[in-house]
C-alpha positions as CSV (number, residue, x, y, z in Angstrom):
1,X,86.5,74.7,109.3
2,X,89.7,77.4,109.8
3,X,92.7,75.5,110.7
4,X,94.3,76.9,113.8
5,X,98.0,77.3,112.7
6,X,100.3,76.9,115.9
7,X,103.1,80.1,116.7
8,X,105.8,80.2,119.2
9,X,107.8,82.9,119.8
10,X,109.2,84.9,123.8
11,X,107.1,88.0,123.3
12,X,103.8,88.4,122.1
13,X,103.1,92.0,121.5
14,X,99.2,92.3,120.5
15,X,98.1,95.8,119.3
16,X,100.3,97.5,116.4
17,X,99.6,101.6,117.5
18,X,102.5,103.8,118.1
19,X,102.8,102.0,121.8
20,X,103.0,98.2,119.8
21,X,105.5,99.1,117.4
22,X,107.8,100.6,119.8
23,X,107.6,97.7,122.2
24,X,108.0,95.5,119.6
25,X,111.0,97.0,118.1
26,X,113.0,97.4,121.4
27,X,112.4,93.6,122.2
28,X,113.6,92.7,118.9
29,X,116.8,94.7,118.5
30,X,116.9,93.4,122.1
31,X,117.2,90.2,121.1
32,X,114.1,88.8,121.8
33,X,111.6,86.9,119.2
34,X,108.6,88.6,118.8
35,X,105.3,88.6,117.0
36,X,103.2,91.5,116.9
37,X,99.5,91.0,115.9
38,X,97.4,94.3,114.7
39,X,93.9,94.1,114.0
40,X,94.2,96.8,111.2
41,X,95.9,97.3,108.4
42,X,98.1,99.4,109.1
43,X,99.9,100.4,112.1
44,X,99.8,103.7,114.1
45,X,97.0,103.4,115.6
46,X,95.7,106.8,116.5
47,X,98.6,108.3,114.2
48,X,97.7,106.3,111.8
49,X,96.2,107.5,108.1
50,X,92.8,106.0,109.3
51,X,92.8,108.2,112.6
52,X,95.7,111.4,111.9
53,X,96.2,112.7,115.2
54,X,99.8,114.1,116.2
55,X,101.9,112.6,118.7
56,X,102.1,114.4,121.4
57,X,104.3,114.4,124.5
58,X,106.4,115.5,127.6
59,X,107.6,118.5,124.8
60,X,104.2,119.3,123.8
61,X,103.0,120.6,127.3
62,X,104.4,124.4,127.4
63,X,108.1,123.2,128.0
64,X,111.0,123.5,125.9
65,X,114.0,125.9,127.0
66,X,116.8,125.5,124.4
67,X,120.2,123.6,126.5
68,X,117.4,123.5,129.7
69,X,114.3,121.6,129.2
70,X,114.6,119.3,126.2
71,X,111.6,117.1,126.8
72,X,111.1,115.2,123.6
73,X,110.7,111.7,124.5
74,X,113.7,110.3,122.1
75,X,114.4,106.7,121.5
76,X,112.2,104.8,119.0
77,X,110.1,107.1,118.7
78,X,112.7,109.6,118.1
79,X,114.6,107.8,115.1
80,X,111.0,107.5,113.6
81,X,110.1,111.0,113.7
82,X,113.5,112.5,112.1
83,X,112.9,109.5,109.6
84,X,109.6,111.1,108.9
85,X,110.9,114.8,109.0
86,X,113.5,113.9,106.1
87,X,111.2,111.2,104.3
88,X,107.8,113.0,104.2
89,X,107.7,116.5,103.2
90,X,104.6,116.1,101.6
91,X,102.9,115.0,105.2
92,X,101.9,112.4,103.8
93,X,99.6,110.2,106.4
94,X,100.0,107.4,104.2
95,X,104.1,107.7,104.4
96,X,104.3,107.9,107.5
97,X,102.2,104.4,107.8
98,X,104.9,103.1,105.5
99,X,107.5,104.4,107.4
100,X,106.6,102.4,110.9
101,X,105.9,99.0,108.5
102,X,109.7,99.3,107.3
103,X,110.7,99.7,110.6
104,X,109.1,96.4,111.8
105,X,110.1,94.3,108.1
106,X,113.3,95.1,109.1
107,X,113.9,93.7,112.3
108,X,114.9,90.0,111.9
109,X,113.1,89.2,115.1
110,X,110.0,90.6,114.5
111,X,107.2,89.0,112.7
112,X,104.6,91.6,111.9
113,X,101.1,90.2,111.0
114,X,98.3,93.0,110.5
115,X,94.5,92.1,109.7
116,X,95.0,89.9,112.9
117,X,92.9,90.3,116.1
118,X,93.6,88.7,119.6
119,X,90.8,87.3,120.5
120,X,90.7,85.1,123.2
121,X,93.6,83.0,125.4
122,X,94.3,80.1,127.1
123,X,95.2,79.9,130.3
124,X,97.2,77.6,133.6
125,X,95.7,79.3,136.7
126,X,97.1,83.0,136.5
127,X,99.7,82.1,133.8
128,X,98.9,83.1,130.1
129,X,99.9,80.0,127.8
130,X,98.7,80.8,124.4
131,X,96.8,83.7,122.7
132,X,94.0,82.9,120.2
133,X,94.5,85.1,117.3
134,X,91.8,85.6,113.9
135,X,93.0,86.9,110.7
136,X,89.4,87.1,108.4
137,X,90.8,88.6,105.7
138,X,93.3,85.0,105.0
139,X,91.2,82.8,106.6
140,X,93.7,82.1,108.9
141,X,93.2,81.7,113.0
142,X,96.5,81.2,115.3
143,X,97.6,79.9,118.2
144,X,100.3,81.6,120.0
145,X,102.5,80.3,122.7
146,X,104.9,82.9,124.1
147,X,106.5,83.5,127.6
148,X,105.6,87.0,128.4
149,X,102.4,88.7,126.7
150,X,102.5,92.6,126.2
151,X,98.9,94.1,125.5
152,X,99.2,97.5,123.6
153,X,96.2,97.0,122.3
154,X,94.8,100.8,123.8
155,X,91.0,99.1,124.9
156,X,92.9,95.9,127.0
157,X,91.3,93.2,124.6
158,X,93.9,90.1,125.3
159,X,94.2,91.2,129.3
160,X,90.9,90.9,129.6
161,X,90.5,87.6,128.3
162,X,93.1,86.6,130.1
163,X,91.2,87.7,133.4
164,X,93.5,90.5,134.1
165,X,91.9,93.4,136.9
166,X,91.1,96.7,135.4
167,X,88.4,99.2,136.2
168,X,86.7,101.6,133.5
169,X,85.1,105.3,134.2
170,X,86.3,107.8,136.9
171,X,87.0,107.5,140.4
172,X,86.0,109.7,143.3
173,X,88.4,112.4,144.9
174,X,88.7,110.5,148.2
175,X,89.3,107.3,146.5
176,X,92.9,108.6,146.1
177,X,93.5,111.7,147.4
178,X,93.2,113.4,144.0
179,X,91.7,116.7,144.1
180,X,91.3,116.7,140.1
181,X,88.6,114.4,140.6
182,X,85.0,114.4,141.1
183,X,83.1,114.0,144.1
184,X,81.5,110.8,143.4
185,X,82.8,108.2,140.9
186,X,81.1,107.1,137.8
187,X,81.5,105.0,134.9
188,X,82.0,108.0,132.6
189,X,85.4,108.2,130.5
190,X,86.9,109.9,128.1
191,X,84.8,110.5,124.6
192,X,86.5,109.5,121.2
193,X,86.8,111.8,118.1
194,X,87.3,111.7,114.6
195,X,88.8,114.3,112.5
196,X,89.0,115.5,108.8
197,X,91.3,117.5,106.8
198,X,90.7,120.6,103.8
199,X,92.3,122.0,101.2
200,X,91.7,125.7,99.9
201,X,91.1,124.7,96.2
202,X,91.1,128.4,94.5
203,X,87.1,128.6,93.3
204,X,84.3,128.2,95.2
205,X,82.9,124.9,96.4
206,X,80.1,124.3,97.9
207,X,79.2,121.6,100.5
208,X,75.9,119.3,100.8
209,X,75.7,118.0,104.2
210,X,74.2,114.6,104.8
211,X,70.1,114.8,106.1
212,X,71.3,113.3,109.1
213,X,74.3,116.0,110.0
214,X,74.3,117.5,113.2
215,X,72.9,121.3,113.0
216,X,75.1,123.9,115.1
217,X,75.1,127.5,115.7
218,X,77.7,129.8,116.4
219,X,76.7,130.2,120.1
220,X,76.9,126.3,120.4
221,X,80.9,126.5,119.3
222,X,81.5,129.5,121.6
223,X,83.7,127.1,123.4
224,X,85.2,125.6,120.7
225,X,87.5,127.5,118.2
226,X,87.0,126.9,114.7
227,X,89.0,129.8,112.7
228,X,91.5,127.4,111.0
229,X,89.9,124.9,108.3
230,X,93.0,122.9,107.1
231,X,92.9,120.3,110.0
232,X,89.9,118.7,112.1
233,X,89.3,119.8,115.5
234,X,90.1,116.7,118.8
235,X,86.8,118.2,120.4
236,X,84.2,116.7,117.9
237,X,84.4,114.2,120.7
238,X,81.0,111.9,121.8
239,X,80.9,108.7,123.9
240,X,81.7,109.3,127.3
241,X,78.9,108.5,128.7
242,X,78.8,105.4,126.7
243,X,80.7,102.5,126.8
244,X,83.5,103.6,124.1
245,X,83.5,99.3,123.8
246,X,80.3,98.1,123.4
247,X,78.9,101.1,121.5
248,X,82.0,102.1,119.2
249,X,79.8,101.4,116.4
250,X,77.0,103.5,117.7
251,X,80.2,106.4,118.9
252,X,81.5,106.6,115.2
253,X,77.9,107.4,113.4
254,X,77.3,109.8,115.8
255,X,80.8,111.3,115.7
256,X,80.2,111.3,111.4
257,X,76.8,113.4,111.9
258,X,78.8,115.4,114.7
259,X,81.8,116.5,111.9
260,X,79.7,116.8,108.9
261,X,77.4,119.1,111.1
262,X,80.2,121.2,112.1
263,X,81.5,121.1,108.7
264,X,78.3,122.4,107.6
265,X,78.3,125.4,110.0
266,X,81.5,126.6,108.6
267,X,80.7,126.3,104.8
268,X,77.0,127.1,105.1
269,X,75.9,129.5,108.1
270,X,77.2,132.6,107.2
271,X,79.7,133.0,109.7
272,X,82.5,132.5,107.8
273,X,82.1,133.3,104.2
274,X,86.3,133.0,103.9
275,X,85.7,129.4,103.6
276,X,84.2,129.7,100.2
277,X,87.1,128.2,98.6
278,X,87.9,125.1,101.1
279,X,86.4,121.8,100.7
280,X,87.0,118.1,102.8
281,X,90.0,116.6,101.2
282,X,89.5,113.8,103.8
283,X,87.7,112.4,106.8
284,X,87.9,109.5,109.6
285,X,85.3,106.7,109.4
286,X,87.8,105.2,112.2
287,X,87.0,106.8,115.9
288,X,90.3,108.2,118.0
289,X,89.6,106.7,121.4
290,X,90.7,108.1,124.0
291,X,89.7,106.0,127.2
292,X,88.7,102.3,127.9
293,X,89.9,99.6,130.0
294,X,92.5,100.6,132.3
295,X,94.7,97.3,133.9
296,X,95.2,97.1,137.4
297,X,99.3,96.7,138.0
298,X,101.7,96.3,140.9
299,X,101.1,100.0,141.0
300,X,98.3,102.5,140.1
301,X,99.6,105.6,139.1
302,X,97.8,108.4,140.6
303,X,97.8,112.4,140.5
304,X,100.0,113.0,143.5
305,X,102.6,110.7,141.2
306,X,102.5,113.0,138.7
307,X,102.0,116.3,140.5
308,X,105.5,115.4,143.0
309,X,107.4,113.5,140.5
310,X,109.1,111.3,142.8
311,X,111.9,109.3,142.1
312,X,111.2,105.6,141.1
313,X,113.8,102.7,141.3
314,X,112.1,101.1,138.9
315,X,111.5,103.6,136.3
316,X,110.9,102.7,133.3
317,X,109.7,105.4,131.0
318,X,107.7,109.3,131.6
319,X,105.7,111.8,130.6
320,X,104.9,115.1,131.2
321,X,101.6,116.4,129.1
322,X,98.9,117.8,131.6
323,X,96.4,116.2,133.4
324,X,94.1,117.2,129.8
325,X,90.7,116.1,130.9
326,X,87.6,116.6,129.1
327,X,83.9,116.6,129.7
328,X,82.1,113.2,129.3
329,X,79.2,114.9,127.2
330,X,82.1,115.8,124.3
331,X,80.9,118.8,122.0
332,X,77.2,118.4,123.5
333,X,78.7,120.0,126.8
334,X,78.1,123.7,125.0
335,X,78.4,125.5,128.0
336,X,81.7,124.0,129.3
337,X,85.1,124.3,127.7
338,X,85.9,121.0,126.0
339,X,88.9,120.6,128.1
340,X,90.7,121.1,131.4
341,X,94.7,120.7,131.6
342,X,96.6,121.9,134.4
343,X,100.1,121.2,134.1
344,X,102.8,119.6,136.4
345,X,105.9,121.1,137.6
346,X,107.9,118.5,136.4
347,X,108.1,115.8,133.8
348,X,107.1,112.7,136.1
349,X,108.5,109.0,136.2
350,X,106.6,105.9,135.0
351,X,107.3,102.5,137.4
352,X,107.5,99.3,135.6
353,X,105.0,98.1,138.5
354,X,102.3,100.1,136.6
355,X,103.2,97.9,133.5
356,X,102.5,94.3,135.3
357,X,99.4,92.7,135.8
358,X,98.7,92.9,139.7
359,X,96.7,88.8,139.0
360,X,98.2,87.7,135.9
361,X,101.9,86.0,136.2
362,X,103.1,86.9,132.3
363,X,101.3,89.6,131.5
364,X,102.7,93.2,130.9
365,X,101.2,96.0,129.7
366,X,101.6,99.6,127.9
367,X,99.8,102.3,126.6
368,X,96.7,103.9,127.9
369,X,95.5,101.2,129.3
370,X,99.0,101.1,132.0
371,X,97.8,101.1,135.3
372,X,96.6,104.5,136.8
373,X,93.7,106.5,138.0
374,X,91.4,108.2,135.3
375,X,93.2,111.5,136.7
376,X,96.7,110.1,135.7
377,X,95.7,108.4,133.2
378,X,94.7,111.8,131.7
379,X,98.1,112.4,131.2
380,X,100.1,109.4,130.5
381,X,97.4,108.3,127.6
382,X,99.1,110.4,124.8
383,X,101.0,108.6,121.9
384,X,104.5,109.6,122.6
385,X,104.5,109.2,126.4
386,X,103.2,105.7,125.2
387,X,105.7,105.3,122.8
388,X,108.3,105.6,125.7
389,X,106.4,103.4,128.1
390,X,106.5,100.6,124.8
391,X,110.1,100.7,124.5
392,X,110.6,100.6,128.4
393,X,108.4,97.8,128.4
394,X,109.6,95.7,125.3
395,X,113.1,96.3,126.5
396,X,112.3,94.9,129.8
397,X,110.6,91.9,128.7
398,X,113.4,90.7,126.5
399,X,116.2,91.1,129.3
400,X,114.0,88.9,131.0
401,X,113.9,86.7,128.6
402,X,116.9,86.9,127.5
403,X,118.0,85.6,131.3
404,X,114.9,82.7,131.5
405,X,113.8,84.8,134.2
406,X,109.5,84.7,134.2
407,X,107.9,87.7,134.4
408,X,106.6,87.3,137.9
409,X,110.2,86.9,139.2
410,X,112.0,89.6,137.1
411,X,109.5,92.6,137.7
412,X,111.3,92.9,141.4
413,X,114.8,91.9,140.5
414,X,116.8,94.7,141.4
415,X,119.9,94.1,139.0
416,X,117.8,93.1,136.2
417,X,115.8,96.4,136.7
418,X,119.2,98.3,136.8
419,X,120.2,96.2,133.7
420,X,117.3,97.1,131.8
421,X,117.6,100.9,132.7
422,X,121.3,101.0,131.3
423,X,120.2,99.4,128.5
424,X,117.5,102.0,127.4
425,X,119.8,104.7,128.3
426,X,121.3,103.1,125.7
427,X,119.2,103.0,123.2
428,X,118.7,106.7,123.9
429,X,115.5,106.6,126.2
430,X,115.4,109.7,129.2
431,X,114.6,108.2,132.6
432,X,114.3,110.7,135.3
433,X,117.0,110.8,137.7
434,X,119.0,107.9,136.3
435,X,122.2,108.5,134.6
436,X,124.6,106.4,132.5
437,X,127.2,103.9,133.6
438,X,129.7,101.4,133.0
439,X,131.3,103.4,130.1
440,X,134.9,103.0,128.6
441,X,134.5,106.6,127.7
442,X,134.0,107.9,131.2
443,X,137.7,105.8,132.0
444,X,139.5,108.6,129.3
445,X,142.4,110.5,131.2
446,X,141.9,113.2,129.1
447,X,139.6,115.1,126.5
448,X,139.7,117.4,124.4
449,X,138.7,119.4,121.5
450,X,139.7,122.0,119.3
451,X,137.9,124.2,120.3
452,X,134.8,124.4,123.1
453,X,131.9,127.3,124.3
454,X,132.1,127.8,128.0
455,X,128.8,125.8,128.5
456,X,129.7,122.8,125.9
457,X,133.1,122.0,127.5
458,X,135.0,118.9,125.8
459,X,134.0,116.9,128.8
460,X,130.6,117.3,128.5
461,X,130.6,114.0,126.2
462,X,130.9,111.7,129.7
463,X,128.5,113.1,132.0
464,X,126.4,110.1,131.9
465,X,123.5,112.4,130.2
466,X,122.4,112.9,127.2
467,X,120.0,116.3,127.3
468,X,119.3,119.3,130.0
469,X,116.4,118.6,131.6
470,X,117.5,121.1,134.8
471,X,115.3,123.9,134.0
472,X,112.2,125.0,134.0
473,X,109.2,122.2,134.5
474,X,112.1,120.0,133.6
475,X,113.3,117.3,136.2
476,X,112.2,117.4,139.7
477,X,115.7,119.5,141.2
478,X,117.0,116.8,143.2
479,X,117.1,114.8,140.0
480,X,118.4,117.1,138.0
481,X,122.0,117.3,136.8
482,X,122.5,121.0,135.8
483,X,124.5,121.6,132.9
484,X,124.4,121.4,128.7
485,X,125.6,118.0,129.1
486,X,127.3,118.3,125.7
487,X,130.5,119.4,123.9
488,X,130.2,122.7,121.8
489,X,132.8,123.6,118.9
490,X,133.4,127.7,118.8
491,X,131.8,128.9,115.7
492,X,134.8,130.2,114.2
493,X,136.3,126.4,113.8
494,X,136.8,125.2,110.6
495,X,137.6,121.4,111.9
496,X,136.1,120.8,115.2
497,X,137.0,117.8,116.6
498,X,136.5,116.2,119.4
499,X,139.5,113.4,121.3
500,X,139.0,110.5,124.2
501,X,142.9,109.6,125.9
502,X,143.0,106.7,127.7
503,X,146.6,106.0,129.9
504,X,146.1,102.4,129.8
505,X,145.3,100.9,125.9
506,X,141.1,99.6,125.9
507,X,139.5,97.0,123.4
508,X,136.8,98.4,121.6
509,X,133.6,96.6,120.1
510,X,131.1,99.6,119.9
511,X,131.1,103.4,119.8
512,X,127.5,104.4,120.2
513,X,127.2,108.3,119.2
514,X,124.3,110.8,120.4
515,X,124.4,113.8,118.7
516,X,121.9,117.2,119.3
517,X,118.6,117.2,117.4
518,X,117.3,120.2,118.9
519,X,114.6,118.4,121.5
520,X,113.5,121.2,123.4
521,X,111.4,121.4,119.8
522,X,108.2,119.6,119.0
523,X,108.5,116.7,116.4
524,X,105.8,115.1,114.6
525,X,103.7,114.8,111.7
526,X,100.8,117.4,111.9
527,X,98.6,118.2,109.4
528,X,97.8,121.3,112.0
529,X,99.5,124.3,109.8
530,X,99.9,126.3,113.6
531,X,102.1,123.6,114.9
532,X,103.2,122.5,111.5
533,X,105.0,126.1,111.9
534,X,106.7,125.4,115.2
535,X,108.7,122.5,113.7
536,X,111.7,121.9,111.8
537,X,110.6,120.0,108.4
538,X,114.1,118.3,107.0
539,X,117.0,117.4,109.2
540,X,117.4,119.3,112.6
541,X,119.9,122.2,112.2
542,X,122.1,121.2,115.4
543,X,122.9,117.4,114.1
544,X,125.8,116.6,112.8
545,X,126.0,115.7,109.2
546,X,129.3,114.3,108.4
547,X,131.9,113.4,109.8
548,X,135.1,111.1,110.1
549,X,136.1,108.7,113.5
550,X,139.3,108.3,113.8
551,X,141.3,105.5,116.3
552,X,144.5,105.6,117.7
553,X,146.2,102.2,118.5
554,X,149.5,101.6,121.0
555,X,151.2,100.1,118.4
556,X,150.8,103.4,115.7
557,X,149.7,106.3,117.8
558,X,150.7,108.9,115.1
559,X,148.2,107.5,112.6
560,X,145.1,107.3,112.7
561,X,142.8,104.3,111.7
562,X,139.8,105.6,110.6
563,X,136.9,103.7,111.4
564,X,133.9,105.5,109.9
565,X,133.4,108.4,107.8
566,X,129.7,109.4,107.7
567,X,127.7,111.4,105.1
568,X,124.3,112.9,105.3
569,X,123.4,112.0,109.0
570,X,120.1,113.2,110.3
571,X,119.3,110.5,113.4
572,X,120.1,111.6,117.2
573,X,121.5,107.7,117.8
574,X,124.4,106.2,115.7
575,X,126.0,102.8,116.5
576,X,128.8,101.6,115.0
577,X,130.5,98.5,115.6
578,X,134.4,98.0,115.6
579,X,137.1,95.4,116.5
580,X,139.5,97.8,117.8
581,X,142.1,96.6,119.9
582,X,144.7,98.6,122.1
583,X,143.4,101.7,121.1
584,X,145.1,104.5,123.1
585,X,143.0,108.1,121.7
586,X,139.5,108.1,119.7
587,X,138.8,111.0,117.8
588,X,135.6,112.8,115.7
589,X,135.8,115.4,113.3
590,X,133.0,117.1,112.6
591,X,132.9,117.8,108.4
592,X,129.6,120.0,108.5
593,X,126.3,120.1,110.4
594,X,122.6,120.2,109.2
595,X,123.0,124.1,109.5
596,X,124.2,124.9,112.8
597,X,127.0,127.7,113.1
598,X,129.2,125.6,115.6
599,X,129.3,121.3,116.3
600,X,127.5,119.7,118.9
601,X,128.0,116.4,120.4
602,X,126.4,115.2,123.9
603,X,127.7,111.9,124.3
604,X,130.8,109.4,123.1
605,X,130.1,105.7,124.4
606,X,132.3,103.0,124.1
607,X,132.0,98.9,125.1
């Protein structure tokens, strides 16, 4: 008989995808103790090597105006994907597995355990008081007692154990007002997929499908282009009309046969004899899955959310990729495209409400299964608007914490909800229509620089934001803050540097830095060689590679203490701690960028 091995810890985080680990990395450096239990072994879920989609985003949705709409979600999942652009130039899907598992080992906070299901819970009325957790491949089941429980886990597993409301399938148009809808509702969602990668090996290989490959014809992909071998295509999709639960199994030997069929067509019907030379290097036996369980929070997100982009006070994270719905039938919809995606205007708010169980006290959660309408839901369900819903949540739930405050009295506490929003500002998180505060930076009587660009004045550094999101399908306008929002050096100057006056002397503890890694770009690991092409591999040219911080004290203002001098810096967030005391001027020189003709910082920070 397995022993059941007793865990405490504040934060349960169950499900390890891209959603998990950011949650569970923003509770953590938030203080919090966490466990995060995924039932596979590795993390990434969907961007996993057992899955390889991209993450895709806000940025990935026909915006991106350099210095107007820079809509990469940042962050996390920011730090993660420069890590990746410097530390896998090989696109590797394996590295980039290895990459997220670092990130976790090294939080102190966070214990990681992968091979390790949620699987059932126990319960006091509406409050959660222990998750029952199975690791098969040790033997090993747990018991885990935490105060708040965060389910990332994409298909809802420990919410629905723990009784929380959710619906599956699609509503009707009147339900909600949503004209994107049908006209009746139905229990159809979106279909899952698998994908494959090739390599052009220089002599001719042939391919043998399996007997029990799908057969299709050129007319039967008139919908669906397939001119590009290196990297599988999202619409060898099945399951929609089938529980994408129940019948996963079922889902991912039909989605094989699907592939291999269409694999088939393009190596053996004639069409394209320029494959000759390409063969599978790779293939999923793991479905993507797109739709599931969707929880049922204080708030259901809905299309008129996203379509009028409203101001929330409790925002907590956004999104922006189009309402990208697709036909139940998948690929055997031949006479339909495998897609429709009308975009929004603007990149849209996420409420915390639609992160909180509506019937269970301590539950929270993030990911695709948030709470919204299929329509919505369309849209907020890719990996990095996930990823900035995880840190919004995780971030959350440890202030709560952190303050003994239980979840069911901290999701409507004003000051805690401002607290939390600061906080992720912070830690380099974009929330629509908030800006920064409580700055020792913004109390400098003076700034300045040796040099600035009209639009990159000195005092861009203390605007309280941190990218332009004023222009087009950017921030709603009465949102928006117009402006660069960050200092730019003239190119002609050989030592830019950057200075913060204060009149009265301040204490200093920590200088948190944000320089410009070109986010009006898509970032992420693609195996896609057409979007491969639209990023920058290596660090981003506009960063700031080295450079020196110098401090200023009352008692020797004509020398300056330096307090860091920083070599080969490729991240968007640096934080550096101090114990600077009576410190009258704070100054950065910029030594060289990543490439960039001039030197860019948009924001200076200090507590």
């Amino acid at each position: 008989m397995t022993q059941r091995i007793a865990a405490h810890t504040d934060i349960l985080i169950a499900g390890g995808g891209i959603t998990g680990v950011t949650a569970a990395l923003a509770a953590a450096r938030n203080g919090a103790k966490v466990i995060l239990c995924q039932d596979r072994s590795v993390l990434g879920g969907n961007a996993s090597s057992e899955i390889r989609m991209h993450i895709v985003g806000a940025a990935h949705s026909k915006r991106g105006a350099v210095l107007q709409t820079e809509a990469r979600e940042g962050g996390i999942l920011e730090e993660i994907l420069l890590d990746n652009a410097i530390r896998n130039p090989q696109r590797s899907a394996s590295m980039f597995d290895l990459i997220l598992y670092e990130k976790c080992r090294a939080e102190s906070n966070l214990t990681l355990w992968l091979n390790t299901a949620v699987t059932g819970v126990t319960m006091d009325g509406s409050r959660i008081v222990s998750a029952l957790a199975a690791r098969e491949s040790t033997e090993h089941a747990f018991e885990i007692f935490a105060d708040i429980f965060v389910d990332c886990t994409g298909d809802g597993r420990l919410g629905k154990e723990a009784g929380a409301h959710f619906v599956t399938g699609r509503e009707s148009s009147g339900q909600y007002g949503e004209s994107l809808a049908g006209d009746e509702a139905d229990s159809y969602r979106l279909g899952s997929s698998l994908l494959f990668t090739t390599r052009d090996t220089g002599r001719p290989m042939k391919f043998i499908p399996p007997v029990w490959a799908k057969r299709f014809t050129e007319e039967d992909l008139r919908y669906r282009s397939h001119d590009s071998w290196e990297y599988g295509y999202w619409w060898v999709e099945f399951g929609g009309l089938l529980d994408t639960i129940a019948d996963n199994e079922l889902i991912r030997d039909e989605l094989l046969a699907i592939m291999m069929g269409v694999w088939d067509h393009i190596k053996n019907s004639g069409h394209h004899p320029e494959s000759a030379n390409w063969a599978l290097d790779w293939f999923g036996f793991v479905p993507g899955k797109r739709e599931s369980r969707r929880f049922i929070g204080k708030h259901l997100l809905t299309q008129t959310d996203l379509e009028e982009a409203f101001h929330f006070d409790d925002v907590i994270a956004y999104g922006g990729w189009p309402m990208d719905t697709h036909p139940p039938q998948g690929i055997e919809a031949k006479d339909k495209e495998p897609c429709r995606q009308p975009v929004t205007n603007y990149v849209y708010g996420i409420p915390l409400r639609s992160l909180v169980s509506a019937n269970v006290d301590n539950l929270m959660f993030a990911g695709r299964n948030m709470s919204a309408t299929h329509i919505a839901f369309s849209s907020t369900r890719v990996m990095a608007t996930c990823a900035s819903m995880g840190q919004g949540a995780g971030t959350f739930a440890a202030m709560a914490v952190g303050r003994r405050l239980p979840l069911e009295a901290a999701w409507h506490n004003r000051e805690l909800i401002a607290q939390t929003q600061q906080q992720l500002i912070r830690q380099d998180a974009f929330l629509p229509g908030i800006a920064a505060c409580g700055n020792l930076a913004g109390q400098a009587t003076a700034i300045r620089a040796s040099s600035e660009q009209p639009d990159g004045a000195a005092s861009n550094i203390v605007s309280g934001h941190t990218r332009s999101m004023h222009g087009e399908r950017g921030v709603r306008p009465e949102l928006a803050v117009p402006g660069t929002h960050r200092w730019m050096s003239q190119p002609g100057d050989a030592l830019p540097w950057i200075e913060l006056e204060w009149a009265e002397p301040v204490h200093i503890a920590e200088i948190r830095i944000v320089f410009d890694t070109g986010m009006h770009r898509r970032l992420t690991l693609t195996h896609e060689e057409s979007l491969f092409k639209q990023i920058v591999w290596g660090p981003q040219p506009e960063t700031v590679k080295e450079f020196r911080l110098l401090a200023y004290t009352e008692d020797d203002p004509g020398s300056g203490l330096q307090v860091a001098h920083v070599q080969d810096n490729y991240q968007r967030l640096l934080v550096l701690s101090a114990r600077l005391e009576r410190v009258c001027r704070l100054r950065l020189e910029v030594l060289a960028t990543n490439g960039l003709d001039h030197a860019r910082i948009m924001d200076i920070s200090c507590r």
